[in-house]
C-alpha positions as CSV (number, residue, x, y, z in Angstrom):
1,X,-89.6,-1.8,11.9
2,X,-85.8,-2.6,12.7
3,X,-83.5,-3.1,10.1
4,X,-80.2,-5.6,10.1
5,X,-77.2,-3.9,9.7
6,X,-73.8,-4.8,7.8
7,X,-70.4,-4.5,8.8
8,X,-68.1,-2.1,6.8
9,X,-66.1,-5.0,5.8
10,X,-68.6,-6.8,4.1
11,X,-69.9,-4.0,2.2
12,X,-66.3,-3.4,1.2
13,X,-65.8,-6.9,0.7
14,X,-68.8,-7.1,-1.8
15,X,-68.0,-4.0,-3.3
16,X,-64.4,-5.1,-3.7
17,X,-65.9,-9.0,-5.6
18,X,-68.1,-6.4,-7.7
19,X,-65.0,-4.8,-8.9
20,X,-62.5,-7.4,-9.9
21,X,-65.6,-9.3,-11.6
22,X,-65.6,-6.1,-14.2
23,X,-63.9,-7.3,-16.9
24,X,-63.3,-3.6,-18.0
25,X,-61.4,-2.7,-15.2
26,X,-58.8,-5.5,-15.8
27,X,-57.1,-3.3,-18.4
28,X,-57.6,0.2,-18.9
29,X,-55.3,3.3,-19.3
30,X,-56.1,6.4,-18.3
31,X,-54.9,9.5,-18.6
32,X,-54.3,12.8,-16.4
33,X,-52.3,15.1,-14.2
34,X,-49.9,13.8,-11.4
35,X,-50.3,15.3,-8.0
36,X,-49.2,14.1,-4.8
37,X,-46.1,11.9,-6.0
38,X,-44.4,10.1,-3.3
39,X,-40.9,7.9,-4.4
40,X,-41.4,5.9,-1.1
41,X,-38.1,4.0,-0.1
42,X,-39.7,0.7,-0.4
43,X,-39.4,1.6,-4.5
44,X,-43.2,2.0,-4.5
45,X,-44.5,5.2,-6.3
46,X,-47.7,6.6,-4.9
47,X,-49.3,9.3,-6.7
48,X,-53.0,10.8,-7.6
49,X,-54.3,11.4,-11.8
50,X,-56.8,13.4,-11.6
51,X,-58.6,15.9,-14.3
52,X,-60.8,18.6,-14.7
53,X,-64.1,16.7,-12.7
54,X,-62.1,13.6,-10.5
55,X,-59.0,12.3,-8.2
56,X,-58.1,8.7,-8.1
57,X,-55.3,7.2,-6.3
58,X,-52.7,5.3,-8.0
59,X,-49.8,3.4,-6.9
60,X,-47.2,1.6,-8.7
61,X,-45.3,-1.4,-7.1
62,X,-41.4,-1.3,-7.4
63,X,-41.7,-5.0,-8.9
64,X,-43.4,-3.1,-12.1
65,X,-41.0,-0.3,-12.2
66,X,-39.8,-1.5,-15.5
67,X,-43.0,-0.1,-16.8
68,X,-41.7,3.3,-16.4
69,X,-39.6,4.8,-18.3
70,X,-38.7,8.3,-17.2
71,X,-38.7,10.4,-13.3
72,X,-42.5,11.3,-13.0
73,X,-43.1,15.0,-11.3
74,X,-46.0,16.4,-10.3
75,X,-47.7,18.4,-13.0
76,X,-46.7,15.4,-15.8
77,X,-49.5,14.6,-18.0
78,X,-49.6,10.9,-18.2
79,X,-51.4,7.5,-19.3
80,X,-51.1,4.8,-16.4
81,X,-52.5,1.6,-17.5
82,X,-53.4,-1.3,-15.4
83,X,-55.9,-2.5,-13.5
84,X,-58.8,-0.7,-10.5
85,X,-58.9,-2.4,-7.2
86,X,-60.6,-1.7,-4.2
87,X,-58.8,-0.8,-1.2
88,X,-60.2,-2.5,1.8
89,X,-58.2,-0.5,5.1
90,X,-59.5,2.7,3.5
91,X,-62.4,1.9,1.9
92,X,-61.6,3.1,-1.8
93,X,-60.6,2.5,-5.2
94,X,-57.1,3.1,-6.6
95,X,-55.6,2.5,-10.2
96,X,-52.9,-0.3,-9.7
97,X,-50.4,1.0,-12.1
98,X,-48.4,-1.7,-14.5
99,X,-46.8,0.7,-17.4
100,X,-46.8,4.8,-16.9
101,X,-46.3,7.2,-20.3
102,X,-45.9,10.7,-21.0
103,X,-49.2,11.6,-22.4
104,X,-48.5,12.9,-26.3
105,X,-45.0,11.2,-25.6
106,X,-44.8,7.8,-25.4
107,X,-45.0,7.3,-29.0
108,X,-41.7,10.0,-29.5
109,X,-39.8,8.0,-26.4
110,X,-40.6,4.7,-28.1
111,X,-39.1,6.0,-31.5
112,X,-36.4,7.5,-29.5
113,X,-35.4,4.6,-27.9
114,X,-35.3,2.4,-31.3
115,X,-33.5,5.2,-32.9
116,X,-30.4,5.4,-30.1
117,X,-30.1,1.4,-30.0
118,X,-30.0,0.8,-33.9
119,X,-27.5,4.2,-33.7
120,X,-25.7,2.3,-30.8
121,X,-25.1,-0.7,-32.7
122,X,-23.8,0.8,-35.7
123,X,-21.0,2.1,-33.0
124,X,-21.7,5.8,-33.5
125,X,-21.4,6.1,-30.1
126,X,-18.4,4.7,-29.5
127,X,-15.2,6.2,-27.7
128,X,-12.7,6.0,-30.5
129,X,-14.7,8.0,-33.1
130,X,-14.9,11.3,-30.6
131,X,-12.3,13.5,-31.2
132,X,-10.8,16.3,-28.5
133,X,-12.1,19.8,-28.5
134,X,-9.0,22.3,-29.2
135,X,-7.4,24.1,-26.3
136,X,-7.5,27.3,-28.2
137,X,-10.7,27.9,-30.5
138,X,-10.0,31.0,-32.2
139,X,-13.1,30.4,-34.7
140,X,-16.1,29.2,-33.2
141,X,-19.0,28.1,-34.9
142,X,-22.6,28.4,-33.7
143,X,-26.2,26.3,-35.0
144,X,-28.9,27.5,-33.4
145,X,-31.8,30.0,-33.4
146,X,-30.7,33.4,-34.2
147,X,-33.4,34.8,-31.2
148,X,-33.3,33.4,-27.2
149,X,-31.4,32.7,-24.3
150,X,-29.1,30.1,-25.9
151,X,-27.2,32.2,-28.3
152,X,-27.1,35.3,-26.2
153,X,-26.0,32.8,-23.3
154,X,-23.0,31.4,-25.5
155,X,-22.5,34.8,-26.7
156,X,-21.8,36.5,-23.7
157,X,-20.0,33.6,-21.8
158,X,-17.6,33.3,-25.1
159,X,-16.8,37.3,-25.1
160,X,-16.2,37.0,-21.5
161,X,-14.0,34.4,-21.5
162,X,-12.2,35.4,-24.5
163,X,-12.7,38.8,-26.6
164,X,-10.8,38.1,-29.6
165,X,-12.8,34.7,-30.4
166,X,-14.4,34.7,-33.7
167,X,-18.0,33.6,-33.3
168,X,-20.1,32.6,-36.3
169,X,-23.7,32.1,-36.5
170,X,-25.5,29.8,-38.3
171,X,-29.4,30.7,-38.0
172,X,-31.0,27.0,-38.2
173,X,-34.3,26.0,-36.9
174,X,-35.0,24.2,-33.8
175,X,-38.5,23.6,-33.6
176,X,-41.1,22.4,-35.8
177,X,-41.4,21.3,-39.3
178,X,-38.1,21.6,-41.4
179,X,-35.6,22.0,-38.2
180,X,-33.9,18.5,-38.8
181,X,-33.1,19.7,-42.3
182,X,-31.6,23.5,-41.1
183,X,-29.6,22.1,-38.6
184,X,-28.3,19.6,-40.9
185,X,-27.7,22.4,-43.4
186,X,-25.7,24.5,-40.4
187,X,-23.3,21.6,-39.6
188,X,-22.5,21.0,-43.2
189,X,-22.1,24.9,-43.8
190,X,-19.5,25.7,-41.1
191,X,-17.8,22.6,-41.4
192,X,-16.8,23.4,-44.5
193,X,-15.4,27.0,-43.0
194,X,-12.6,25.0,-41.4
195,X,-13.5,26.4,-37.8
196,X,-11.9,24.7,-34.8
197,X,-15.3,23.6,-33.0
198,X,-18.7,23.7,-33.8
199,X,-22.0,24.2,-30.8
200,X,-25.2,22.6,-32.0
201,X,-28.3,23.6,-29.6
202,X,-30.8,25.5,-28.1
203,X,-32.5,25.6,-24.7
204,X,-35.1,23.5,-23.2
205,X,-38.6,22.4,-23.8
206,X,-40.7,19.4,-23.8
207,X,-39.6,15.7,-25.7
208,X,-41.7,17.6,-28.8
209,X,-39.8,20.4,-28.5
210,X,-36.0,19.4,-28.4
211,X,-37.4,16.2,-31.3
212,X,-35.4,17.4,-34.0
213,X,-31.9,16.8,-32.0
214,X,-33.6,13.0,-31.8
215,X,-33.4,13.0,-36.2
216,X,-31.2,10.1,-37.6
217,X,-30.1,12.9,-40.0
218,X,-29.4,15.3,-37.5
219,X,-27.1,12.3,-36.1
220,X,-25.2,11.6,-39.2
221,X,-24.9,14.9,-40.1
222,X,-22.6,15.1,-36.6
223,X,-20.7,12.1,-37.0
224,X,-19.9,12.7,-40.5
225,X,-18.5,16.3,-39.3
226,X,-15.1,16.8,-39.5
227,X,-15.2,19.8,-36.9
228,X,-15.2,18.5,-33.5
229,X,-18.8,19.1,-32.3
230,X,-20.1,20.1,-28.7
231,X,-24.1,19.3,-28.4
232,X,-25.9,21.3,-25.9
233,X,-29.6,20.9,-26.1
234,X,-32.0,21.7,-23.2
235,X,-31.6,21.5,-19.4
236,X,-29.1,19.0,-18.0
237,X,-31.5,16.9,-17.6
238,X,-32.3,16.6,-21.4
239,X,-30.9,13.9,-23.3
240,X,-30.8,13.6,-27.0
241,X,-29.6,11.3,-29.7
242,X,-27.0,14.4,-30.4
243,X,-25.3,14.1,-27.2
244,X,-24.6,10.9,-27.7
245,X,-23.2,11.7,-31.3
246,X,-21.2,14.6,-30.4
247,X,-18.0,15.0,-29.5
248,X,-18.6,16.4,-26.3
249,X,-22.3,16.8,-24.6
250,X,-22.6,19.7,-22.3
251,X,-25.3,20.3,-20.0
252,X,-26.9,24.0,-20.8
253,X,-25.6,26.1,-23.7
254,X,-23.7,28.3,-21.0
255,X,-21.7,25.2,-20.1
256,X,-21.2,24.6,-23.9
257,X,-19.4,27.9,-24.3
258,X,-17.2,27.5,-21.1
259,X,-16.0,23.9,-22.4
260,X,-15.2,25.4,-25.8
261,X,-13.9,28.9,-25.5
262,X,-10.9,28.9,-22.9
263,X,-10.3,31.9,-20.2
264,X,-7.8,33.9,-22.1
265,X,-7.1,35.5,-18.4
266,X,-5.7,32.3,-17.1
267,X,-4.0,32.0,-20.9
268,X,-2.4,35.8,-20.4
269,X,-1.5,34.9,-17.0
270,X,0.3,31.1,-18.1
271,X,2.0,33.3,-20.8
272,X,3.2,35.7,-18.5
273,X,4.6,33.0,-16.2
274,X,6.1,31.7,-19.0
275,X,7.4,34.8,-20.2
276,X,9.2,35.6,-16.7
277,X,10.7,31.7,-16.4
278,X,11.9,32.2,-20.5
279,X,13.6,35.7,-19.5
280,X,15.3,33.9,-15.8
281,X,16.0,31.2,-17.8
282,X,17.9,33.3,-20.4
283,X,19.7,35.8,-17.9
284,X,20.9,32.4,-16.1
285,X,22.2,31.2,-19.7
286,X,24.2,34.7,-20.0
287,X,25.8,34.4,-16.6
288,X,26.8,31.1,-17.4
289,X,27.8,32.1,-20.8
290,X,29.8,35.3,-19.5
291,X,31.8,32.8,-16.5
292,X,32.4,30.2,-19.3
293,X,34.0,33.3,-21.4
294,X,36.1,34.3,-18.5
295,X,37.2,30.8,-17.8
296,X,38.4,30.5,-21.6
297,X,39.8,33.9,-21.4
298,X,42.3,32.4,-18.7
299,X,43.1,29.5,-20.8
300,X,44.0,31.5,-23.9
301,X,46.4,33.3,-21.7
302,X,47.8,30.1,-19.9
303,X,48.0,29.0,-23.4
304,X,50.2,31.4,-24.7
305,X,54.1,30.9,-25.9
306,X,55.5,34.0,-23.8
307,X,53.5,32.5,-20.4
308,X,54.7,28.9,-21.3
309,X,58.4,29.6,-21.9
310,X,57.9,31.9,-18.4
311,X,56.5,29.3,-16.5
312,X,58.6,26.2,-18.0
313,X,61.5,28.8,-16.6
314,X,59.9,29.1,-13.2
315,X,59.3,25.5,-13.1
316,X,62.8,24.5,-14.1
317,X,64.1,27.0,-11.4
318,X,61.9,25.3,-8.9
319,X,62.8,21.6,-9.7
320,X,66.7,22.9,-9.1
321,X,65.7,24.3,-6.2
322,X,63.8,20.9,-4.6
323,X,66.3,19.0,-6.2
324,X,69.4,20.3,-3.7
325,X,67.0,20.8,-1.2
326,X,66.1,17.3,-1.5
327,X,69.4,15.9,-1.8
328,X,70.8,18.0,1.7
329,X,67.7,16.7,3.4
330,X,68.7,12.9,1.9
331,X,72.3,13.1,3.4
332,X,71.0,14.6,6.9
333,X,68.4,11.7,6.8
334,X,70.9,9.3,6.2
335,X,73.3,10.3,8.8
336,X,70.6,10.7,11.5
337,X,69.6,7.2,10.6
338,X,73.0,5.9,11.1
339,X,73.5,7.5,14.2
340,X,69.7,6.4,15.7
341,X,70.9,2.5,14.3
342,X,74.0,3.1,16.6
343,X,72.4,4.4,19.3
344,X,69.7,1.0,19.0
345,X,72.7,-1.4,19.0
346,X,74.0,-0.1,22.0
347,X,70.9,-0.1,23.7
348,X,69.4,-3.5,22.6
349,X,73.1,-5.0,23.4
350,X,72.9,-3.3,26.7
351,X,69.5,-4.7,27.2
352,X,70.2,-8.4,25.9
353,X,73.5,-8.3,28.3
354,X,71.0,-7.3,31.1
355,X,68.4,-9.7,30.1
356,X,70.7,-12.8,30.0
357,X,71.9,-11.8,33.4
358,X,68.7,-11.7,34.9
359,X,67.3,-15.1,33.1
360,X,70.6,-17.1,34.6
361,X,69.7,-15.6,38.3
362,X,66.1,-16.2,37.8
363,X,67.3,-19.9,36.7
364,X,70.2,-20.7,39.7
365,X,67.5,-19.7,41.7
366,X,64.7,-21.8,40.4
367,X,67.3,-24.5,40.7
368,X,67.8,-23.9,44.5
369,X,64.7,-23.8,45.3
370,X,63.8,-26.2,43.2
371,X,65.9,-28.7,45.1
372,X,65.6,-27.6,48.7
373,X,61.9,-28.5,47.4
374,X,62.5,-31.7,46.7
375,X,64.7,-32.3,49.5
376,X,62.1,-31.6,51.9
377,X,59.5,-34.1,50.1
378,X,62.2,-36.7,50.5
379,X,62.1,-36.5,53.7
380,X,58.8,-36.3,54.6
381,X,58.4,-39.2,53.0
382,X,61.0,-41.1,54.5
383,X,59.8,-39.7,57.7
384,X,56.3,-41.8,56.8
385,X,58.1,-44.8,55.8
386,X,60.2,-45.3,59.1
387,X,56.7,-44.8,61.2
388,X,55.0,-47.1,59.5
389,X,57.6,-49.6,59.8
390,X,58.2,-49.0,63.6
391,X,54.1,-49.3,63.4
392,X,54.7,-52.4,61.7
393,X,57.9,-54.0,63.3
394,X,57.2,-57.1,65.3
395,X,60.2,-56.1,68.1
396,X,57.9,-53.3,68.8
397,X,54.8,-55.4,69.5
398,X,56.8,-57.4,71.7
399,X,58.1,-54.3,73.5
400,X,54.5,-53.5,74.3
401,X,53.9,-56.9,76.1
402,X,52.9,-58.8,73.3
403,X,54.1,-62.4,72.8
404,X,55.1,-64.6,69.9
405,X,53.5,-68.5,70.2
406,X,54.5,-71.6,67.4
407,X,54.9,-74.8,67.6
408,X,57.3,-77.2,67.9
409,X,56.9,-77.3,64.0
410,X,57.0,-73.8,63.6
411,X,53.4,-73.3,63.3
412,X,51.7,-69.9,64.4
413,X,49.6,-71.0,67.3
414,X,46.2,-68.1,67.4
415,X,44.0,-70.3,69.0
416,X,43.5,-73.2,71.7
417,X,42.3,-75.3,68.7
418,X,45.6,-75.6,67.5
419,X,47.1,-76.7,70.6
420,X,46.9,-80.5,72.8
421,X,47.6,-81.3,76.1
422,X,51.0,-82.0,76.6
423,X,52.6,-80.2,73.5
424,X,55.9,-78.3,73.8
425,X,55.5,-74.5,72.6
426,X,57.5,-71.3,72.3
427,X,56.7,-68.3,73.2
428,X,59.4,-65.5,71.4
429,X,59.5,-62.5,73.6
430,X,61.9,-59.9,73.4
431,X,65.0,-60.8,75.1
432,X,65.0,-64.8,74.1
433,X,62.5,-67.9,73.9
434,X,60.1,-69.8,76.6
435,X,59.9,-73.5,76.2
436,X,56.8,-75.0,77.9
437,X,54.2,-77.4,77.7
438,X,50.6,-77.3,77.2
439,X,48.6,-78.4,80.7
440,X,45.3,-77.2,79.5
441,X,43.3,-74.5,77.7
442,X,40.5,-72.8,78.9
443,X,37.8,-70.8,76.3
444,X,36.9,-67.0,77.1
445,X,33.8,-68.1,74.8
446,X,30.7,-68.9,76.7
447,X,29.0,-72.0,75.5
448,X,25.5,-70.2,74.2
449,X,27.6,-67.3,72.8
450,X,29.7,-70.0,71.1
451,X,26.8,-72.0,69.6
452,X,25.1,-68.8,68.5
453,X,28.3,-67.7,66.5
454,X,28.1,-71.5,64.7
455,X,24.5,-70.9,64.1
456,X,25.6,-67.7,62.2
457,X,28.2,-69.2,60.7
């Protein structure tokens, strides 16, 4: 007998509707190891929490990051709660993470947390109240355990970096019952030593481990502490509510001792510098000292009645001396002056002689030419006067053939118009006058060419 199959998807599908039905698997937290942790760059955090007998997959979007409050590793015990899901592509369920804790922890972060904001707003933390660590700490105190890497760390960095640093040792507890209280008791001990700087730490460990650094009264007992303080607790990753107290937070104990004790080889070697520009400095000052000395030396003797009255002498001897000298050289100046003035009248009279000469020859002939000019333009023009009136002159028209016609009145006779048939004219030619009479006239004007010219009249 053949049997119907189902599709994958519908058994995952039915699977999946079983699931979210489960009221159980809404909410849940559960706890485990952390394997297989992947920070993707979307901000989701895959990872699998798994135990001695199971695996399951978790992931944790980066909108519910908020949830977590510390970098997950692998090998973190946690408690991831949320809700299950099933995850149709792959066919399985996964724990959709909504809050992640430190298993054994999350009630220590929680207090830690409260603990640093009430500190906060008290302004414990605050800039002003830290004070500066001393260059030079010739007397350093320690609080700490007396056995383990911290102190021997700080130890030997310390005597390294300086061998004639004092180092005292507080042995305090660190861990466990009563450790608050001892390292309170350390701080308030060596405080009241007057050192120059106090270390207050110890190496690292789990949130349980470093807790009593996280003690209000660990806190006060720092802030209250009238020795600059340098917290070091743990890896540099720790934080406590110490380093925020403190002074100074370094990262590892080791680091705690370089920040406090300075190199005394880089100290030696300043000095020595120093030394060397003090001693150039003071050689420079004698030289200087020993020139000023000289210079006063030649004063004193300048100074002095016996060098006075000799130099007064010499100076007297030499002002009697430039005097005449100066005198002779006034009476030679003098006289070549006169004889160079002499000299300049002569030639400048010489000159002006010559000079008027020349202007008055220069001017007569100016003058000449000046009138031979004007002489010629008279005539010239003359010359075109006289041929325009010969061009002019009526004899001269006559001469040419011309002929001079009026009336018996006088009139100018130009035309036949002015003329009738039996009228007595003269005609003026050039040697005497023709009487005659008019016996006709006769047009050189056609009759068409005559009419046309009325027309354009």
């Amino acid at each position: 007998m053949k049997q119907n199959s189902i599709p994958v998807g519908e058994v995952s599908r039915y699977i999946r509707s079983m699931v979210s039905q489960d009221y159980f698997l809404k909410h849940l937290a559960v706890s485990g190891e952390v394997s297989n942790l992947t920070y993707h760059r979307s901000g989701h955090i895959y990872f699998t929490l798994k135990d001695e007998t199971a695996a399951m997959s978790c992931v944790m979007w980066a909108s519910d990051r908020g949830g977590l409050g510390f970098r997950m590793k692998d090998g973190d015990r946690i408690v991831a709660t949320g809700s299950v899901d099933v995850y149709l592509q792959q066919g399985r369920y996964q724990l959709y993470a909504r809050k992640i804790e430190l298993q054994g922890a999350g009630l220590l972060y929680e207090r830690f947390l409260a603990l640093k904001a009430e500190l906060e707003e008290t302004g414990m933390f605050a800039q002003e109240y830290k004070r500066p660590i001393p260059f030079y700490v010739k007397r350093l105190g320690i609080i700490t355990a007396p056995t383990g890497a911290a102190v021997q760390d700080i130890r030997n960095i310390a005597l390294r970096r300086n061998p004639y640093v004092e180092l005292i040792l507080y042995p305090a507890l660190v861990q466990g019952e009563g450790a608050a209280a001892s390292i309170v008791r350390g701080i308030e001990t060596l405080d009241a030593l007057g050192l120059d700087c106090l270390i207050v730490g110890r190496g690292g460990g789990s949130i349980e481990d470093l807790w009593a650094f996280n003690e209000e009264a660990v806190a006060r007992a720092i802030f209250n502490c009238a020795t600059p303080v340098i917290s070091a607790v743990g890896h540099e990753t720790d934080v406590t509510i110490a380093d925020f107290v403190a002074d100074l937070r370094a990262p590892t104990p080791s680091a705690a001792a370089e920040l406090a004790v300075c190199d005394v080889r880089d100290l030696l070697g300043k000095l020595a510098d120093e030394k060397d520009r003090l001693q150039a400095e003071m050689w420079e000052r004698i030289d200087e000292e020993k020139r000023k000395l000289a210079v006063m030396g030649k004063h004193l003797q300048l100074l002095s009645p016996q060098m006075q009255i000799r130099e007064k002498r010499q100076r007297a001897a030499d002002l009697e001396e430039r005097l005449a000298a100066g005198a002779l050289r006034q009476l030679e100046d003098r006289k070549n002056r006169l004889e160079m003035l002499q000299v300049r009248f002569t030639a400048r009279a010489a000159a002006s002689l010559r000079e008027r000469k020349h202007d008055l020859e220069s001017l007569q002939k100016k003058l000449q030419e000046y009138a031979a000019e004007a002489l010629r333009e008279k005539k010239h023009h003359l010359q075109i006067l006289l041929e325009k009136w010969e061009g002019l002159s009526p004899i001269r028209k006559l001469q040419q053939g011309y002929a001079y016609v009026e009336s018996r009145d006088g009139r100018n006779v130009s035309s036949i118009r002015h003329v009738r048939k039996g009228e007595t004219l003269h005609i003026e030619v050039t040697d005497g006058v023709i009487h005659t009479e008019v016996t006709g006239t006769q047009s050189r004007i056609r009759p068409d060419e005559n009419r046309a010219g009325m027309e354009g009249v």
